[in-house]
N, C-alpha and C positions, 0 to 999 in steps of 0.2 A: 653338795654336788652342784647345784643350778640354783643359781640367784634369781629367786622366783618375788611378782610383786607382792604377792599372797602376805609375804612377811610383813609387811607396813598398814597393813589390814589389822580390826580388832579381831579379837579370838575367834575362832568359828565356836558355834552351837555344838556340844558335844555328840556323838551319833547315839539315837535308841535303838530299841528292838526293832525298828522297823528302819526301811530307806526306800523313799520312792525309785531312788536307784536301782535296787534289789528289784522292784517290781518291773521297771523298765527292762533288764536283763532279762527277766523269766518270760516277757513276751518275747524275745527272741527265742533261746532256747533255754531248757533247763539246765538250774545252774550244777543244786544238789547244796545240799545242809553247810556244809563246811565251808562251802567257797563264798553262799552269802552270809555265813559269820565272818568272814574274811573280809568281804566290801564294807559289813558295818563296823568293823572294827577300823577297817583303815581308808574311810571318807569320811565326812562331814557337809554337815549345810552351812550355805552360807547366803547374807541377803544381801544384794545390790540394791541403792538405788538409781532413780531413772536418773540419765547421764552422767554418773561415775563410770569408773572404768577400773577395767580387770589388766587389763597390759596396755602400755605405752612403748612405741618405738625405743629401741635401747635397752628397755629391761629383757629379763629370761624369761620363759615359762616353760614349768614343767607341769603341769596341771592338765585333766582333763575338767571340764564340766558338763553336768547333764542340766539341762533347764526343765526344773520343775512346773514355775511359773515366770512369765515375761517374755523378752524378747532382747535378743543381745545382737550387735549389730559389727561388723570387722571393717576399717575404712584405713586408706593412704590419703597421706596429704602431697599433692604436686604443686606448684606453684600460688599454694595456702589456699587452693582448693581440694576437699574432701572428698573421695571416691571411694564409694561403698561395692568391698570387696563379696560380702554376703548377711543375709541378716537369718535369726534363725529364731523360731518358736519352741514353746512346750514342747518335749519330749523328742531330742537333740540334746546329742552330745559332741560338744565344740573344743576346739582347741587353737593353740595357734603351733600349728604342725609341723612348721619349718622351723620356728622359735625350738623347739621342743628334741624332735629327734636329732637335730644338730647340735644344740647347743648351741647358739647364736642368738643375739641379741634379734629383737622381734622389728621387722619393720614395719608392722600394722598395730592399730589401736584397735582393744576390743571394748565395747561401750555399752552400757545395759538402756535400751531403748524405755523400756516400763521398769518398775521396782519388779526385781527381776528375785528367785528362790531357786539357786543351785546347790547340787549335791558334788561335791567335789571329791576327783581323786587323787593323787600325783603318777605323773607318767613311771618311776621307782615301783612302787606299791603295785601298779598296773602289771609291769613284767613280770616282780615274783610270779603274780597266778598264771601265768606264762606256762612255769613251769609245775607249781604247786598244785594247779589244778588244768592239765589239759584240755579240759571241755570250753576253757576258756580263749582256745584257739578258733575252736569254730563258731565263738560266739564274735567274735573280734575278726573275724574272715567275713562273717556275714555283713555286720555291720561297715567295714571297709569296703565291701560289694556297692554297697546300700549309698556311702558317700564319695563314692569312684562316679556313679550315677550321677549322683548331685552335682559334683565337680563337672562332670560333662555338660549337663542343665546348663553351668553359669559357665560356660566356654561358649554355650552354640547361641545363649540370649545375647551377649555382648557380640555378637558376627551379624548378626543381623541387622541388613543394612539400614532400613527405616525405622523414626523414633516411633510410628506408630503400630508396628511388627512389634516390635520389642515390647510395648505395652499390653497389648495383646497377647503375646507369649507367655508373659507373666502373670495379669489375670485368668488367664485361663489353668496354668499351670500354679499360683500358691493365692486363689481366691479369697483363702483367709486371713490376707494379710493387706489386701488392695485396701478395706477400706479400715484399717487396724494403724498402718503403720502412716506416720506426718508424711506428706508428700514430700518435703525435700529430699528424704534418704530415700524411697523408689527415685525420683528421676536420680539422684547421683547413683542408685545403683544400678539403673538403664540406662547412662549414659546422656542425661539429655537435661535443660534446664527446668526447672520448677515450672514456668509458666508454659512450657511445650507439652508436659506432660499433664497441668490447669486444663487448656485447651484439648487435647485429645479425651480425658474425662469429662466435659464437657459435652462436646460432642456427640459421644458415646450413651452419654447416658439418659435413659428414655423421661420425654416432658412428660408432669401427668395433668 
């Protein structure tokens, strides 16, 4: 169906009795027996390491992934500068959405910030339980709530007219990530140069 990059990749790990997947799921809602023999039967793990990449502009993706461990980060190149579309931690599940339910070639890079541990599923395999198992609707209703949300988040940081609003916005709203992730992907993902956003952490942060 979809020319996905997954295929140029080594084999995935086969799935066991267990999937951190499965357990991600059950914290939203209950799944029930059948439907998580159904995710472990049809995912797998797979390991990234730090800055490889899961899609490149021009390929397809059909894939979802759940990040177990790491951090994966989505960026556009403009004028052979990098602008970081979103970056996302443990327990997220990422895609590239446009790539995926059109079928269209992707125009962002998705990039494993740390040696990254996904559990992967194919967008195919996702819709069966569509139908196979309805509870699977309002587990997929929630979680679209949940990154309808997010999508808004990174609509209202990027409007924000000052680079030092915008930093602000952000540590206060993904803490665990301010002093996690290399500073040049926050400022490309606020909009702002490495050393704008050097100085306003600076600033900010208390002498002892």
């Amino acid at each position: 169906m979809y020319k996905s990059s997954i295929n140029r990749t080594p084999l995935p790990v086969p799935p066991t009795d267990h999937s951190p997947l499965v357990d991600f799921m059950r914290t939203i809602y209950p799944l029930g027996n059948k439907a998580e023999k159904y995710i472990l039967q049809n995912s797998f793990r797979r390991k990234i390491s730090r800055g490889k990449y899961l899609l490149k502009p021009g390929e397809f993706c059909s894939h979802y992934y759940y990040i177990h461990e790491g951090v994966l980060r989505a960026f556009i190149k403009e004028d052979n500068k990098e602008i970081t579309t979103w970056i996302n931690p443990e327990n997220e599940i990422t895609t590239s959405i446009r790539s995926m339910t059109r079928s269209e070639p992707s125009l962002e890079y998705i990039q494993a910030l740390e040696n990254s541990e996904l559990y992967v599923m194919s967008f195919e395999s996702l819709q069966k339980m569509y139908t196979l198992f309805p509870v699977m609707n309002i587990v997929i209703r929630m979680l679209l709530t949940e990154y309808y949300a997010a999508s808004e988040e990174r609509s209202y940081i990027c409007r924000l007219p000052s680079a030092e609003k915008r930093y602000d916005h952000f540590n206060a709203s993904r803490p665990e990530l301010v002093n996690r992730i290399p500073l040049k992907y926050i400022a490309s993902y606020l909009g702002m140069s490495e050393e704008t956003l050097s100085r306003l952490r600076s600033r900010k942060t208390p002498v002892k």
